[in-house]
Residue, then its C-alpha position, 0 to 999 in steps of 0.5 A: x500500500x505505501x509503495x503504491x502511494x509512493x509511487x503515485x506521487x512520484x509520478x505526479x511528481x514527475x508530470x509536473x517537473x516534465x510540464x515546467x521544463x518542457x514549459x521553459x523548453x517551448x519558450x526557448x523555441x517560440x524566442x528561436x521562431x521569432x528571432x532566427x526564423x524566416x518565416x513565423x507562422x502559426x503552422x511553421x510554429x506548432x510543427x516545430x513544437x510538436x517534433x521539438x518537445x519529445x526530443x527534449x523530453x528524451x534528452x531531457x529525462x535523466x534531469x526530470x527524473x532526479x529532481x522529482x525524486x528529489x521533491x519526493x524525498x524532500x517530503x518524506x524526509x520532512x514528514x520523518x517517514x523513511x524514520x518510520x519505515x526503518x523502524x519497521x525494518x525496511x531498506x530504502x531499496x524495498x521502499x522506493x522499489x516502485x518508483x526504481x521499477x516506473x523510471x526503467x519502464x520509462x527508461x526502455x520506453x524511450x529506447x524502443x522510442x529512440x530507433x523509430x518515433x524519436x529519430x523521425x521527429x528528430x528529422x522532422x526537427x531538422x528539415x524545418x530548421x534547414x527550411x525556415x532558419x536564417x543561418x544555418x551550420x555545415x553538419x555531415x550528412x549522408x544519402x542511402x540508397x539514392x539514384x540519379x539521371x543524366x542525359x545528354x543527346x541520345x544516351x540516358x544514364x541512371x546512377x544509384x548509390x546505396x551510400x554516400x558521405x558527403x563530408x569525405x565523398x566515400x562512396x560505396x554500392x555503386x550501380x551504373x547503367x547507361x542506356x541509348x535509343x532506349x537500350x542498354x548498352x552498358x551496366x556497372x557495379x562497384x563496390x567502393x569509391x570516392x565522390x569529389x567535386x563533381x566526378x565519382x572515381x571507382x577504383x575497380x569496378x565490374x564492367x559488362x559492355x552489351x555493344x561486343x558482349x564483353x566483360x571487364x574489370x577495371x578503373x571506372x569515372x563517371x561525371x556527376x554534379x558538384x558533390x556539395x549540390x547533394x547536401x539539400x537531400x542528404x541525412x544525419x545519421x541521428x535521424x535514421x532508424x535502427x533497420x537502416x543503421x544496422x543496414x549501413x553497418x553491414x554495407x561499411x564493413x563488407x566495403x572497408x568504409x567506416x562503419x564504427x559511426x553506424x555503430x556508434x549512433x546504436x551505442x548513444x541510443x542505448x546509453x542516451x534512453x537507459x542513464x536515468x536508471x543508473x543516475x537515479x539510483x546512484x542519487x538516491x543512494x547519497x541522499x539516503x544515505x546523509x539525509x540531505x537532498x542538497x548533497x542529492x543534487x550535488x551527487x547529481x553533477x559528478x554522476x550526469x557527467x560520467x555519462x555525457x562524457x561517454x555520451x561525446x565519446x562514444x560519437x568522437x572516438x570513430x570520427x577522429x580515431x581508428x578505436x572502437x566506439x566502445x571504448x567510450x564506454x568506459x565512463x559509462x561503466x564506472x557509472x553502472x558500477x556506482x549504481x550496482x553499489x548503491x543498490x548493495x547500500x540501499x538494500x542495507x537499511x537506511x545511512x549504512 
């Protein structure tokens, strides 16, 4: 019965704080609309708010988790209730298991989320940046799976890409058919290459010649468009779901590119959805433990940033290096390892 009361209002709680800070979140984004944006429609705005607050809810659910457990603690501990609970011989761990339990269901809620509903919104977000922001940053991006057309007098020739980064111009999956007087005289594959300015160079590439039936592997160019011209239809890996993230992986790897990124963006996911878990229960833990929701919030800062470090890491360490994105991690593991010993405290008793 009391953890079921516990947990209805930490859940109370937990409404009202994601309701303030997506308030200040909505805010900030009418002031953005006004200020840097080109157009302000009533429509352009709603949009935009609509695929902006789940992303700041995702991003912003270890905070608003705390600081309703903090709230809540602050009331117990005011109404002497984990005084009375000890005395009854209960952990802190059996006491507050519900509320532990509700924040891992938000936790996998938002990791089935993030890999569909949350990187469409994110999309979203970004195209209506692209389109109404005044200025704009120069980002990475990608294209999957794109085709092209070119024709010049009686020879049509449609390209297809199965990726493309147009930060470095790599190229890989390449389909080249070339078609006169409505026949094909010409196919290509390759499976790796790299786009500069406006010319695409294959250093192998299969070559089957209908005109004298001949078959041949070679060295192959074909001339394009300005590489930098591909930008307004390009991607961010962040907005890409699990399915085409996996997809991409297995297309680096098999052609040599650099498929740690794919692997990265799955890494930042998980650990982006599932921090509330460890955070909170290493926050309760200290609180529990002196009594005093200030030094909660104090622990707050040291164990947030074990996993932004990872955060950043996890996503840096395949761009600019050749290590493995898991080694990022190693910040985020000594967060579960505080978590692991929280939880050994917290079903202790109460300050052990």
């Amino acid at each position: 019965m009391l953890s079921k009361y516990v947990l209805s209002l930490y859940v109370k709680l937990l409404l009202i704080v994601n309701g303030v800070l997506l308030g200040i979140v909505s805010s900030y984004g009418l002031m953005e609309l006004l200020f840097m944006f080109k157009e302000k429609g009533s429509s352009i705005a709603w949009s935009y708010l609509m695929n902006l607050l789940p992303i700041a809810f995702f991003y912003l659910s270890p905070l608003s988790c705390v600081i309703a457990l903090m709230i809540l603690l602050n009331y117990v501990f005011s109404k002497k209730i984990d005084l009375i609970v000890q005395g009854f011989g209960i952990s802190p761990l059996k006491f507050l298991l519900s509320v532990i339990l509700f924040v891992i269901f938000i936790s996998f809620l938002n990791l089935f989320m993030s890999f569909h509903v949350y990187a469409e919104k994110n999309k979203n977000l970004y195209k209506i940046e692209k389109e109404f922001k005044k200025r704009q940053e120069i980002e990475d991006l990608i294209l999957r799976d794109a085709w092209f057309f070119k024709e010049d007098n009686n020879k049509r020739i449609y390209i297809n890409f199965k990726f493309v980064s147009i930060k470095d111009g790599s190229v890989a999956g390449i389909f080249y058919v070339e078609m006169e007087n409505n026949k094909i005289v010409q196919v290509l594959r390759g499976e790796k290459g790299v786009w500069i300015g406006d010319t695409v160079f294959l250093p192998l590439a299969n070559l089957w010649n209908f005109r004298d039936e001949s078959k041949a592997v070679q060295q192959f160019s074909i001339k394009l468009f300005d590489i930098k011209n591909a930008k307004p239809i390009g991607e961010k890996v962040e907005h890409l779901s699990l399915h085409q993230l996996l997809m991409l992986y297995s297309i680096g790897k098999s052609v040599g590119l650099n498929y740690n990124l794919y692997t990265s963006e799955v890494i930042r996911r998980f650990i982006s959805s599932l921090s509330s878990i460890p955070i909170i229960i290493t926050v309760l833990s200290y609180t529990i433990k002196r009594r005093n929701i200030f030094a909660g919030f104090l622990s707050f800062l040291p164990v947030f940033s074990l996993y932004w470090i990872s955060f950043i890491l996890v996503r840096k360490l395949p761009e600019s290096t050749t290590l493995s994105p898991f080694y990022g991690l190693f910040p985020f593991a000594v967060l579960i390892a505080l978590s692991l010993r929280s939880i050994y405290y917290l079903s202790k008793g109460f300050r052990v």
